[in-house]
MARDOBA-120333 format. One record per residue: chain; residue number from 1; residue in three letters; x, y, z of N, C-alpha, C in turn. Coordinates in nm, 3 decimals. Example, Ala and Ser with C-alpha at 12.3 -4.5 7.8 and 13.67 -1.06 7.14 Angstrom:
REM MARDOBA-120333
R/ch/i/aa/n_xx/n_yy/n_zz/ca_xx/ca_yy/ca_zz/c_xx/c_yy/c_zz
R/A/1/ALA/1.319/-0.569/0.780/1.230/-0.450/0.780/1.320/-0.330/0.780;
R/A/2/SER/1.285/-0.225/0.708/1.367/-0.106/0.714/1.290/0.003/0.787;
END
This chain:
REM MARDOBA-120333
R/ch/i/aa/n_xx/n_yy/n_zz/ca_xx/ca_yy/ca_zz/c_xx/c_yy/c_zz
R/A/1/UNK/-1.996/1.790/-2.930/-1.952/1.733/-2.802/-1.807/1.684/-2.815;
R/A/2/UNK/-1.699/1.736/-2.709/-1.549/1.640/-2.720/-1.576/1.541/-2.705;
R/A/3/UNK/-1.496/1.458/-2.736/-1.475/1.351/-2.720/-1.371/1.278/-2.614;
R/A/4/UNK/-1.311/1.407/-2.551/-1.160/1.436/-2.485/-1.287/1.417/-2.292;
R/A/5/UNK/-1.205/1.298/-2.266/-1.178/1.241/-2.118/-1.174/1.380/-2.025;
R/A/6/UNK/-1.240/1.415/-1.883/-1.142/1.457/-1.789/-1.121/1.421/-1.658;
R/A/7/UNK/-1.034/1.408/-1.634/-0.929/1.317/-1.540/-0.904/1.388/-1.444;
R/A/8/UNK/-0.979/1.356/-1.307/-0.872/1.439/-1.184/-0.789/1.330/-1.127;
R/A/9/UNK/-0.720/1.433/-1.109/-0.609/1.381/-1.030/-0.521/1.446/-0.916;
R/A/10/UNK/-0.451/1.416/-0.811/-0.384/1.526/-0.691/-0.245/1.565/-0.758;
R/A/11/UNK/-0.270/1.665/-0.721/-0.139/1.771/-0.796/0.014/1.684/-0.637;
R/A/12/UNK/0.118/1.714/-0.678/0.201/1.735/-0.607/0.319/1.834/-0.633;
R/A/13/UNK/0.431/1.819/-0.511/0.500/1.935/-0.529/0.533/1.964/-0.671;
R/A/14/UNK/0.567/2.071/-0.696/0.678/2.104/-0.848/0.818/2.010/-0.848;
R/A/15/UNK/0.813/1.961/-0.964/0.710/1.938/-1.053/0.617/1.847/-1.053;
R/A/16/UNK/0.514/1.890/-1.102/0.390/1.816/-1.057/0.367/1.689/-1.144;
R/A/17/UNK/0.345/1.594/-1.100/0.355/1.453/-1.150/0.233/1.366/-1.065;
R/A/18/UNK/0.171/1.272/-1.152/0.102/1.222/-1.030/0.139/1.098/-0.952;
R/A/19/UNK/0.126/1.062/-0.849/0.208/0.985/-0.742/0.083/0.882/-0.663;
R/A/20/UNK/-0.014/0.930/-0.682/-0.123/0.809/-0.592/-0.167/0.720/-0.646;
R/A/21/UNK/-0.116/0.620/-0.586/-0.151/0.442/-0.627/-0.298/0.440/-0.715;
R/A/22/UNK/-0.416/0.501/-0.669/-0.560/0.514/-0.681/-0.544/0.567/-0.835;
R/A/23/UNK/-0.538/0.674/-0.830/-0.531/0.760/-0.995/-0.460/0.690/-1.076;
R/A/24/UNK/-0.337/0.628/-1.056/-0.254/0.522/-1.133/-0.341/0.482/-1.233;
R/A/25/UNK/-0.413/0.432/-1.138/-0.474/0.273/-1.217/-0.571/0.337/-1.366;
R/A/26/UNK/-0.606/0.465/-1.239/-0.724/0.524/-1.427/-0.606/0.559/-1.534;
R/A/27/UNK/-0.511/0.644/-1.477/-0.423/0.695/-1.584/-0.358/0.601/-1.672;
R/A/28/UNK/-0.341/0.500/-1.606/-0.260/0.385/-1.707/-0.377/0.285/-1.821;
R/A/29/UNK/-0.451/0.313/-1.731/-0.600/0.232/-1.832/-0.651/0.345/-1.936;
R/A/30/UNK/-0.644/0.493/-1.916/-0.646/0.584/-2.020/-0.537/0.565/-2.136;
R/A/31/UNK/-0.394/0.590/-2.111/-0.300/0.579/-2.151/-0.274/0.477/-2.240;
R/A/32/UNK/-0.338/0.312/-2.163/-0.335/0.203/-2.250/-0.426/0.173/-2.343;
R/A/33/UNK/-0.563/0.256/-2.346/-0.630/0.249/-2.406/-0.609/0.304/-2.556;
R/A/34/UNK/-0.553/0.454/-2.532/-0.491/0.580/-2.607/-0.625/0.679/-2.650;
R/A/35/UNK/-0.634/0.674/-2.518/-0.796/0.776/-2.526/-0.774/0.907/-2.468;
R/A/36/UNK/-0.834/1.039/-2.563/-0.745/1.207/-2.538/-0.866/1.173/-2.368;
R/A/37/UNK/-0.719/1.241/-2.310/-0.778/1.345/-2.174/-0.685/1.451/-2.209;
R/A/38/UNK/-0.768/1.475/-2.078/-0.694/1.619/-1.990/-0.698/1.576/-1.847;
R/A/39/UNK/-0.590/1.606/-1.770/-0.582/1.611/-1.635/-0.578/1.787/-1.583;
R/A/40/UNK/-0.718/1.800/-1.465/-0.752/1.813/-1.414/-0.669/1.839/-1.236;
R/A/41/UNK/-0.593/1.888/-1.174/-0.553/1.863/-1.063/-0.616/1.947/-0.951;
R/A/42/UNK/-0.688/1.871/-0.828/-0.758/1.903/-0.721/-0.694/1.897/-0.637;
R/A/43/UNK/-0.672/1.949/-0.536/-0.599/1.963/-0.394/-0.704/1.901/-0.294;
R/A/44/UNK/-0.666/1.855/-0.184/-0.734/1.754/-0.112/-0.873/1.800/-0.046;
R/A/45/UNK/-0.872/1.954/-0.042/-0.980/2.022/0.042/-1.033/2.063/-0.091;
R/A/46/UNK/-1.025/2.045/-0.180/-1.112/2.093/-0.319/-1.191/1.987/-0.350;
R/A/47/UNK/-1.197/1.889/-0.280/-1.237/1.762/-0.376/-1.384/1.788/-0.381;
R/A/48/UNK/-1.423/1.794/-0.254/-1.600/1.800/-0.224/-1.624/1.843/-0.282;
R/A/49/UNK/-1.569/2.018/-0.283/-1.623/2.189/-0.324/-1.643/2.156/-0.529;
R/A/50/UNK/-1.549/2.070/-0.586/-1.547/2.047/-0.729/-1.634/1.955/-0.733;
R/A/51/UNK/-1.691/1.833/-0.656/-1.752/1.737/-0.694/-1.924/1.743/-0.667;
R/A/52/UNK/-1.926/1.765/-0.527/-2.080/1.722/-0.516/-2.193/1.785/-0.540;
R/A/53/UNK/-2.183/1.865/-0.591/-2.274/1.850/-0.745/-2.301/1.823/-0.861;
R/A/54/UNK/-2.207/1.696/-0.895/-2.186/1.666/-0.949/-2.218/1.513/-0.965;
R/A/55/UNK/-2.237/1.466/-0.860/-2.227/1.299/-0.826/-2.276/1.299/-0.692;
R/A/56/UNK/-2.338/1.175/-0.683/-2.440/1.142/-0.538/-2.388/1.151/-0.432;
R/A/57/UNK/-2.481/1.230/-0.332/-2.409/1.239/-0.185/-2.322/1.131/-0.154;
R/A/58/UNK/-2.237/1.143/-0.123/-2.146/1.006/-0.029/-2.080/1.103/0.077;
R/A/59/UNK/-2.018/0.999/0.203/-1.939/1.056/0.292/-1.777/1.096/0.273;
R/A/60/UNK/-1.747/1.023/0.195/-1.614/1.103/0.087/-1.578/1.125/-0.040;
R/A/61/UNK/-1.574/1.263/-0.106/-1.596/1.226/-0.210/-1.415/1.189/-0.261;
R/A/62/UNK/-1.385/1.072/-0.359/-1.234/1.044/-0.404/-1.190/1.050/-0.487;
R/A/63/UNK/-1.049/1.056/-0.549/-0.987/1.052/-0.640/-0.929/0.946/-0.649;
R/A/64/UNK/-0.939/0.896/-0.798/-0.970/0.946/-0.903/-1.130/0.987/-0.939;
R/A/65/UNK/-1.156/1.047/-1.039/-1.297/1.083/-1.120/-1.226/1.133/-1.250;
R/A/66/UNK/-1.328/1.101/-1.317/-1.319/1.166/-1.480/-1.500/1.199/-1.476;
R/A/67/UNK/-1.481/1.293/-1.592/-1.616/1.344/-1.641/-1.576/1.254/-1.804;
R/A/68/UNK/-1.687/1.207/-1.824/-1.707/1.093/-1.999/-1.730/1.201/-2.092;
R/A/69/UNK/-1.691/1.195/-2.206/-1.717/1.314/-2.309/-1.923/1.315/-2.320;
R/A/70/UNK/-1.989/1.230/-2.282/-2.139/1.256/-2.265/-2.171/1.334/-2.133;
R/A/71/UNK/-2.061/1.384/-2.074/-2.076/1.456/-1.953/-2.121/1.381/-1.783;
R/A/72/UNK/-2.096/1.264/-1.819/-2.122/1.150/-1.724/-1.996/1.186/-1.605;
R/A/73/UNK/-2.036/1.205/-1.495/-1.922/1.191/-1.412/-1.910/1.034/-1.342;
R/A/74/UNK/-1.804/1.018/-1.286/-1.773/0.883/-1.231/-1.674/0.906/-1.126;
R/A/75/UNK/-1.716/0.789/-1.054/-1.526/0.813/-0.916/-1.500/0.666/-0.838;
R/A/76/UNK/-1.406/0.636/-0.831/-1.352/0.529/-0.808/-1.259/0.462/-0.967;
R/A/77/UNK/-1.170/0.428/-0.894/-1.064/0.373/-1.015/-1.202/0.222/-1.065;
R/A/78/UNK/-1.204/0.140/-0.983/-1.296/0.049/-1.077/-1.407/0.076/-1.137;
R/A/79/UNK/-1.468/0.158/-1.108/-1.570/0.191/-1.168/-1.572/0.289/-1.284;
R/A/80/UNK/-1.494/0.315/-1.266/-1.426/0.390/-1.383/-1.343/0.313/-1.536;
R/A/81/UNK/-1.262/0.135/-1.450/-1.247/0.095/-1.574/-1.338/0.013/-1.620;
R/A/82/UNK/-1.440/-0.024/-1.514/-1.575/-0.094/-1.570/-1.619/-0.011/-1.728;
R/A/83/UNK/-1.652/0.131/-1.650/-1.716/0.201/-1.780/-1.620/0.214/-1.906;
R/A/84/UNK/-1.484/0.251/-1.822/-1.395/0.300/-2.011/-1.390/0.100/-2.068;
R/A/85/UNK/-1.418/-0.006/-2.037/-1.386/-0.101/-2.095/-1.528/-0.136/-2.145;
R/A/86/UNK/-1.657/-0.047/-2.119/-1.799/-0.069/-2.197/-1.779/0.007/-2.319;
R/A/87/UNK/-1.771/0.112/-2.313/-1.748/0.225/-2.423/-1.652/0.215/-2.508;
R/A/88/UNK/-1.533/0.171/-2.481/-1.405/0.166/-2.542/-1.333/-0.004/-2.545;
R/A/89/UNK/-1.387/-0.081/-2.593/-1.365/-0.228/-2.539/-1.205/-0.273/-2.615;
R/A/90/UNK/-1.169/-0.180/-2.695/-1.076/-0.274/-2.722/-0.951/-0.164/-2.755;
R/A/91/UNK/-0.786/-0.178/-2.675/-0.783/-0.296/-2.641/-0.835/-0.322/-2.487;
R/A/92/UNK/-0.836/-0.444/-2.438/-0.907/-0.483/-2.342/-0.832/-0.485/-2.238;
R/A/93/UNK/-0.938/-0.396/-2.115/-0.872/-0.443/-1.962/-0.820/-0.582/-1.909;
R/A/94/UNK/-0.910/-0.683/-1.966/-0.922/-0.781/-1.895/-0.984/-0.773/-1.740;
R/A/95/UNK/-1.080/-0.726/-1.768/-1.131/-0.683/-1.618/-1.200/-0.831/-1.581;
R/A/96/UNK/-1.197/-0.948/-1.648/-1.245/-1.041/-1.595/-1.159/-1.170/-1.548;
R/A/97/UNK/-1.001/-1.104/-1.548/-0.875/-1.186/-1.543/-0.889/-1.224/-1.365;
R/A/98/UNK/-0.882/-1.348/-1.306/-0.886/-1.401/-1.179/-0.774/-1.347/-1.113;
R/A/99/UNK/-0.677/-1.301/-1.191/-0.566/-1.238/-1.098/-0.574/-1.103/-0.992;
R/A/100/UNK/-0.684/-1.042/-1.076/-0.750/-0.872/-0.954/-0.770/-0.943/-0.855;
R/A/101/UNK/-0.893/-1.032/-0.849/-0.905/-1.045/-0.680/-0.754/-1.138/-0.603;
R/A/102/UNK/-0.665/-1.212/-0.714/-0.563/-1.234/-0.611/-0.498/-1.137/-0.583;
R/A/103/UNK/-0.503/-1.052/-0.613/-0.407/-0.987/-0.653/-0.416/-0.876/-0.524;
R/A/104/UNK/-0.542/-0.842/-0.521/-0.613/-0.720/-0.447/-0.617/-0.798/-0.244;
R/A/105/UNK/-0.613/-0.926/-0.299/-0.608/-1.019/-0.147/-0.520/-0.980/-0.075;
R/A/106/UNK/-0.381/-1.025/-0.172/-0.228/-0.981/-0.114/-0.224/-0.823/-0.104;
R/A/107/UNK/-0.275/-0.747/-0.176/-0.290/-0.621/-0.065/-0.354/-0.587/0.018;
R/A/108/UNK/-0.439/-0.627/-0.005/-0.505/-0.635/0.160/-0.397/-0.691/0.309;
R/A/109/UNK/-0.318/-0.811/0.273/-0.231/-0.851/0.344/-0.095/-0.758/0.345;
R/A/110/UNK/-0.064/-0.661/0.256/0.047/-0.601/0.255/0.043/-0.499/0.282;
R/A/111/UNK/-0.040/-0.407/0.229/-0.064/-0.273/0.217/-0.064/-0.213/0.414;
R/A/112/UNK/-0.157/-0.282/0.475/-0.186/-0.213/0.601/-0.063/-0.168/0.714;
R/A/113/UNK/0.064/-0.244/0.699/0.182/-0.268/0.792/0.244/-0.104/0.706;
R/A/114/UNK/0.238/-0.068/0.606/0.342/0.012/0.558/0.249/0.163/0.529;
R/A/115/UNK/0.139/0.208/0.602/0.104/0.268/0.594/0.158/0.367/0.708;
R/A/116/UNK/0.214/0.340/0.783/0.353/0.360/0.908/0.469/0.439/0.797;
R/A/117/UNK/0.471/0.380/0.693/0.618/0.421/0.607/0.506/0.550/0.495;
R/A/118/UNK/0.438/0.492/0.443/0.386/0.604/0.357/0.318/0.720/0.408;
R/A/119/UNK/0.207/0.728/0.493/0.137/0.875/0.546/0.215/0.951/0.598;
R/A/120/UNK/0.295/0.938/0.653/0.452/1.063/0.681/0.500/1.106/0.576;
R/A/121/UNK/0.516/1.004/0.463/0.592/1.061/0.391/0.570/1.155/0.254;
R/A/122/UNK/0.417/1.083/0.195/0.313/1.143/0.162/0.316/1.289/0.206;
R/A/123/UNK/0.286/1.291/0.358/0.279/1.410/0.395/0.404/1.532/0.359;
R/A/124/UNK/0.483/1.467/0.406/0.596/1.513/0.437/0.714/1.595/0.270;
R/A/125/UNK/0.680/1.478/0.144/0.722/1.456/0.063/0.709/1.482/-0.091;
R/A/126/UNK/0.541/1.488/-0.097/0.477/1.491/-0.184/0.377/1.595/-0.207;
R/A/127/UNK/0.324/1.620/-0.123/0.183/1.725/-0.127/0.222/1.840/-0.095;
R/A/128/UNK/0.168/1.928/-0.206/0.133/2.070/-0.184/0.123/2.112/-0.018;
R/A/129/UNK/0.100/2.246/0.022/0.098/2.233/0.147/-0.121/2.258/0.187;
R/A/130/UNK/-0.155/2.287/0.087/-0.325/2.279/0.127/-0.373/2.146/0.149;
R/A/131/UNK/-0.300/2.065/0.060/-0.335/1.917/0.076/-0.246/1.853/0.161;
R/A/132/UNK/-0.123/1.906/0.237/-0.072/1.857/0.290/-0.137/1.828/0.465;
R/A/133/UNK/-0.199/1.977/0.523/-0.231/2.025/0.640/-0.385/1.958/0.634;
R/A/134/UNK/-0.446/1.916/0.526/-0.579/1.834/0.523/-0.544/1.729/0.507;
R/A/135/UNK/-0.382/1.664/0.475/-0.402/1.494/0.506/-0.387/1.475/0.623;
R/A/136/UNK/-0.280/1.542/0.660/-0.200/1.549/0.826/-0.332/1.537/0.933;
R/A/137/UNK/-0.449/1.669/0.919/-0.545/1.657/1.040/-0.630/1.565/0.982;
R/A/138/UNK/-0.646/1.441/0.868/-0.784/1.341/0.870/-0.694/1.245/0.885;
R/A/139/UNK/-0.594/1.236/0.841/-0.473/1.126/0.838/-0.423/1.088/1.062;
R/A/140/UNK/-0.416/1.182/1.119/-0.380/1.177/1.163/-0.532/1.126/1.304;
R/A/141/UNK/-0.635/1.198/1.286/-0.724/1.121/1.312/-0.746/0.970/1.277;
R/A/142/UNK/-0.738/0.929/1.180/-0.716/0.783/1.185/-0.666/0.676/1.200;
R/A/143/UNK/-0.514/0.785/1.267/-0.457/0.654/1.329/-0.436/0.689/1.476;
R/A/144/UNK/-0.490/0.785/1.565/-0.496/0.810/1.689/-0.397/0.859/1.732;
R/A/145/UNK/-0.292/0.916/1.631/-0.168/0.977/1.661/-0.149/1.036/1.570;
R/A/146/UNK/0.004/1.101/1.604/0.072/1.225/1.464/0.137/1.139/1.356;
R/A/147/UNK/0.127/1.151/1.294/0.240/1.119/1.134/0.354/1.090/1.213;
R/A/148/UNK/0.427/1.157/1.287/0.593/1.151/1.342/0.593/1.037/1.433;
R/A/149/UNK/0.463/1.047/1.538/0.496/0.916/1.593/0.466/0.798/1.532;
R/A/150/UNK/0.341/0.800/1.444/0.327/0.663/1.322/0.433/0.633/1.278;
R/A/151/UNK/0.590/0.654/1.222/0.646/0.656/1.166/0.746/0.590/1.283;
R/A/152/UNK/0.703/0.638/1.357/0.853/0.612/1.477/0.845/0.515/1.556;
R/A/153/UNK/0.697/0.461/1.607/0.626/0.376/1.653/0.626/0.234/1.630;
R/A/154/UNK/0.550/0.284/1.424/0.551/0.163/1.373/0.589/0.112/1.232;
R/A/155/UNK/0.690/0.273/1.203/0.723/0.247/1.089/0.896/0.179/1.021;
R/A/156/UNK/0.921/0.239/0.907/1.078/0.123/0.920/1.106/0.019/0.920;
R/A/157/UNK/1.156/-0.037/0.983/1.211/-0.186/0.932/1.117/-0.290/0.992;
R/A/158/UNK/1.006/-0.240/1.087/0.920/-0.307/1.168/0.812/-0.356/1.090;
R/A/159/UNK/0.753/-0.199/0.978/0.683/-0.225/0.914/0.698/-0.288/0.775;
R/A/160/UNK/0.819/-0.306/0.738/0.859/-0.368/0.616/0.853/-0.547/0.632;
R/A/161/UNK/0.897/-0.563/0.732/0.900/-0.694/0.776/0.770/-0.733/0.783;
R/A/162/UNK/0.675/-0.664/0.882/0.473/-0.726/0.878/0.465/-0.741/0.763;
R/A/163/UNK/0.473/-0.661/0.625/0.424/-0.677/0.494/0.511/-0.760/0.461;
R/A/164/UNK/0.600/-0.824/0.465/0.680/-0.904/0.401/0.584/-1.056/0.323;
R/A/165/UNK/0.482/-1.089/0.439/0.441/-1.190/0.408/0.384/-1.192/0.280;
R/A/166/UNK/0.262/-1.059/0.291/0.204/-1.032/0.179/0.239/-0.999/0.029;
R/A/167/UNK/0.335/-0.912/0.055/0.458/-0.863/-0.058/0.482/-1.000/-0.146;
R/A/168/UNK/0.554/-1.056/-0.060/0.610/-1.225/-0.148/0.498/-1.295/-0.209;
R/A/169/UNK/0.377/-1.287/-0.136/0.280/-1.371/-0.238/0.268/-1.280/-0.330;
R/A/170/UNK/0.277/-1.131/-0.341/0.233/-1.074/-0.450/0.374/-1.107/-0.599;
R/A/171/UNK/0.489/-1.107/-0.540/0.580/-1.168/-0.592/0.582/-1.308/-0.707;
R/A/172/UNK/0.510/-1.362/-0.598/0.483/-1.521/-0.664/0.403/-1.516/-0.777;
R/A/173/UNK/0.279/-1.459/-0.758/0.205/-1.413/-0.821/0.258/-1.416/-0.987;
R/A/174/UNK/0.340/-1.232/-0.951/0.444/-1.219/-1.067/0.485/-1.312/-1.163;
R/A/175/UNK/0.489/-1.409/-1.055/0.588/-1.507/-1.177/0.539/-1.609/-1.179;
R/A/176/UNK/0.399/-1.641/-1.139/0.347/-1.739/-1.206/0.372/-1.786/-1.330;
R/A/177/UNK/0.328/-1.676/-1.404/0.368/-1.738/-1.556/0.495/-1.688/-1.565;
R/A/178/UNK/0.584/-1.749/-1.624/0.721/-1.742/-1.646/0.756/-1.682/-1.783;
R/A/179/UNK/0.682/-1.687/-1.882/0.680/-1.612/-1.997/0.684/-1.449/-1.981;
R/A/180/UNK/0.594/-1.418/-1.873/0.635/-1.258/-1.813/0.610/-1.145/-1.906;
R/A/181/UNK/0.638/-1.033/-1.830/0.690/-1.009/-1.786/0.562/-0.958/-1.680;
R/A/182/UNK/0.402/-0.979/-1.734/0.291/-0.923/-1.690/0.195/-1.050/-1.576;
R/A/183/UNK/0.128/-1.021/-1.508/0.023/-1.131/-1.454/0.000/-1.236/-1.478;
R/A/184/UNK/-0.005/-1.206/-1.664/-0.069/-1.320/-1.743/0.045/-1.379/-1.881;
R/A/185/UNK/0.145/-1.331/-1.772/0.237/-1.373/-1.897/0.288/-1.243/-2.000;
R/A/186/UNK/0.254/-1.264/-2.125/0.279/-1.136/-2.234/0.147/-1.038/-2.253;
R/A/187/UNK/0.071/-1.082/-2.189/-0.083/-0.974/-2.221/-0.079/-0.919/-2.067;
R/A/188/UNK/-0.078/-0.762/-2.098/-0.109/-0.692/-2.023/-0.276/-0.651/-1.982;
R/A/189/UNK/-0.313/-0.583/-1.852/-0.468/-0.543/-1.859/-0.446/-0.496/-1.714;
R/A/190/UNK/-0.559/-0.489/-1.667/-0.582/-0.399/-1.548/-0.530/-0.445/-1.418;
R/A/191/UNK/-0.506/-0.572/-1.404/-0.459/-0.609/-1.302/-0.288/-0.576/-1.260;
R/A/192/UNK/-0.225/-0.558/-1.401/-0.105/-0.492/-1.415/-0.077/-0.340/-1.371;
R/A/193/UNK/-0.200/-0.295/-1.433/-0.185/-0.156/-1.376/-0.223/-0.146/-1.191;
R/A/194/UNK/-0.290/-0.202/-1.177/-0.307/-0.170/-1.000/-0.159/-0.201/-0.953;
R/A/195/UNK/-0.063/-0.316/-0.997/0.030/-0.341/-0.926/0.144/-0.228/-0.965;
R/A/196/UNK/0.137/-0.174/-1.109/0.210/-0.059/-1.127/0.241/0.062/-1.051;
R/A/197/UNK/0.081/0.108/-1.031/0.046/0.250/-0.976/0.105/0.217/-0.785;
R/A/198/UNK/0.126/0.089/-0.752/0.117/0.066/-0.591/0.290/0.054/-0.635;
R/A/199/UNK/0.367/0.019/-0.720/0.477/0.040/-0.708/0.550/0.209/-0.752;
R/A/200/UNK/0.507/0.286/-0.838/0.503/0.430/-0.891/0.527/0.480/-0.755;
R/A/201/UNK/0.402/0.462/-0.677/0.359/0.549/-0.566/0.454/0.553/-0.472;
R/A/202/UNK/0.522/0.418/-0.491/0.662/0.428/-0.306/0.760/0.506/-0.384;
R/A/203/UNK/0.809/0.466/-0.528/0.956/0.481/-0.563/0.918/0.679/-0.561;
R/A/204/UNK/0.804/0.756/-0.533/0.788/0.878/-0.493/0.858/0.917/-0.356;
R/A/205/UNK/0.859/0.840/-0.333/0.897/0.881/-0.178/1.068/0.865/-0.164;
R/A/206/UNK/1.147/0.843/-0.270/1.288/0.844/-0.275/1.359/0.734/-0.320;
R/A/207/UNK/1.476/0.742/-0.351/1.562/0.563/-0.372/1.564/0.513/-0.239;
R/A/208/UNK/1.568/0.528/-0.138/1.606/0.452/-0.007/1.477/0.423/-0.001;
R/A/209/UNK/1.365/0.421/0.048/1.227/0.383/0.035/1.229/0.238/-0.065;
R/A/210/UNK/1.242/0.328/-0.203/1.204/0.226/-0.357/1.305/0.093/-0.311;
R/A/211/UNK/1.427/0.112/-0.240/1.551/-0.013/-0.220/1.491/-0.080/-0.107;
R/A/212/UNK/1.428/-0.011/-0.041/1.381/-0.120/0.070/1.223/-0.180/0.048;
R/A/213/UNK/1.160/-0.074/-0.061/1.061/-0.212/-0.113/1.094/-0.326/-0.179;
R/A/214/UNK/1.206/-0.301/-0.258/1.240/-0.386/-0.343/1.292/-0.530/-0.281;
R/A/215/UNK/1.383/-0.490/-0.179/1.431/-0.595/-0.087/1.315/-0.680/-0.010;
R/A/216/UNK/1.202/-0.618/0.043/1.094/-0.650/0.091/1.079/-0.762/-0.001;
R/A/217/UNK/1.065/-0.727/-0.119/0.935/-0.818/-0.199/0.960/-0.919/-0.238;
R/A/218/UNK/1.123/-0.985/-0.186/1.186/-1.157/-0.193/1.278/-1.161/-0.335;
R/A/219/UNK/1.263/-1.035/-0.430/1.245/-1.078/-0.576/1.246/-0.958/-0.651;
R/A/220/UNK/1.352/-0.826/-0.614/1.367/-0.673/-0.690/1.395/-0.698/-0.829;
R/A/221/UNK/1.428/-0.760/-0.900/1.454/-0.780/-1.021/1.329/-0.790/-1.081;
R/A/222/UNK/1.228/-0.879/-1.054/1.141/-0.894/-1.177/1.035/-0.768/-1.135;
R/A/223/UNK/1.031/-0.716/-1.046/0.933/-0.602/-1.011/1.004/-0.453/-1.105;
R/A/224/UNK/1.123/-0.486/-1.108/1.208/-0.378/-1.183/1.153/-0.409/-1.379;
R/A/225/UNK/1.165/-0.503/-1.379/1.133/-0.547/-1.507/0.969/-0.564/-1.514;
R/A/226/UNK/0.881/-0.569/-1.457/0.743/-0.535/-1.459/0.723/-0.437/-1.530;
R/A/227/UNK/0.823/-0.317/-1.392/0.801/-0.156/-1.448/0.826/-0.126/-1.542;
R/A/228/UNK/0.941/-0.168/-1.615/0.995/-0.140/-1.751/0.929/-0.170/-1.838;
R/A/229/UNK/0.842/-0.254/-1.829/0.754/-0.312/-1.937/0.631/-0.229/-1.943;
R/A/230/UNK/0.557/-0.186/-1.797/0.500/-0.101/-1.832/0.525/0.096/-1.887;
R/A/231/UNK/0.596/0.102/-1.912/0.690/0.224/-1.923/0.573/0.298/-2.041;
R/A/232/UNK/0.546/0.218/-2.122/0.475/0.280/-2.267/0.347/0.331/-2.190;
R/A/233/UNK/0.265/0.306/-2.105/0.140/0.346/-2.061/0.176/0.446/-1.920;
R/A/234/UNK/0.305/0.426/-1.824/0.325/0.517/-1.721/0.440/0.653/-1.760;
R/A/235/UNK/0.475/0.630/-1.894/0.518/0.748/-1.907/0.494/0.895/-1.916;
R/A/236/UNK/0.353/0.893/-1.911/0.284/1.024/-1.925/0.204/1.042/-1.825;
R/A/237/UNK/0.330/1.124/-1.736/0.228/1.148/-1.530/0.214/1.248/-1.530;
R/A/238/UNK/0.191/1.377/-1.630/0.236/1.501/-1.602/0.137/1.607/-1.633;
R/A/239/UNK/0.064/1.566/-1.760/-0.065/1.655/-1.813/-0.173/1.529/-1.884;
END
């Protein structure tokens, strides 16, 4: 039996790198762990056709998933570092650090205003074109309009400002501990990586984007220095 991880993940344009906040979080918890995968890349209308037979009916099936070298499949980023932190405990997620659910609060408060700035651009920017024409018609069902007018409507400086509130607490957050450069100070774990993969994912979408999150978030400097720190676990987006 391998012992070797496999990891899906959404392909994007050439060169292909991965870019979604969601997969982040497994890839950097693989990465930090230093456990062999392989990545796997599914296009958005492949997901079902590869998965559900594989794993219990649900109404969507998502990415991320890995298959466990016991042939276990799994999907969802947490549930996924639940299991690699049973099997593989050390070093440790910290999946029991109080900072996830603050952490996950302030996106809840941030995330929803700038989804105006990302599903256009996503679309527009990043995806293949099979996965592009299947985000566009479910994407575009869910917000009762096209990508172009989401963007034009309610995206830009309108939507940077709604998240502003949320952004800054996630900021504060940051620097709770002042020792830094992570959540918890000098120990890194999973709560680092969710905030990684949600910053990875904009600076995809260009420098003018990445400059106006940065400005958003009260505080571009230490979010710059976050990233840098995580560099040893997000450097490998590619295979």
């Amino acid at each position: 039996m391998s012992n070797e991880i496999v990891f899906f993940d959404l392909p994007s344009k050439p060169p292909c790198k991965s870019w979604s906040l969601n997969p982040w979080k497994t890839r950097l918890a693989l990465n930090f762990k230093g456990l062999p995968y392989k990545t796997e890349w599914v296009e958005y209308p492949d997901i079902k056709p590869r998965f559900q037979d594989h794993l219990p009916p649900v109404d969507l099936y998502t990415i991320p998933a890995v298959i466990m070298p016991d042939g276990t499949w799994l999907m969802d980023s947490y549930t996924i570092a639940d299991a690699l932190e049973e099997k593989y405990p050390e070093p440790s997620l910290r999946l029991d650090s109080p900072y996830i659910q603050r952490l996950r609060e302030n996106l809840f408060e941030m995330m929803p205003p700038l989804t105006a700035i990302y599903k256009p651009k996503v679309c527009k920017l990043v995806l293949n074109e099979p996965s592009a024409a299947y985000f566009r018609r479910t994407r575009e069902v869910d917000e009762g309009m096209t990508l172009e007018q989401l963007e034009e409507q309610k995206g830009g400086a309108k939507a940077w400002e709604a998240a502003k509130s949320g952004f800054h607490k996630i900021t504060d957050l940051l620097k709770e501990n002042s020792e830094g450069p992570f959540f918890e100070g000098k120990t890194v774990g999973f709560v680092d990586f969710i905030w990684a993969g949600t910053l990875i994912f904009f600076s995809r979408f260009g420098d003018d984007v990445f400059a106006d999150l940065l400005e958003a978030s009260g505080d571009g400097d230490v979010h710059l220095k976050f990233l840098e720190a995580v560099k040893p676990w997000s450097e490998r987006d590619d295979h």
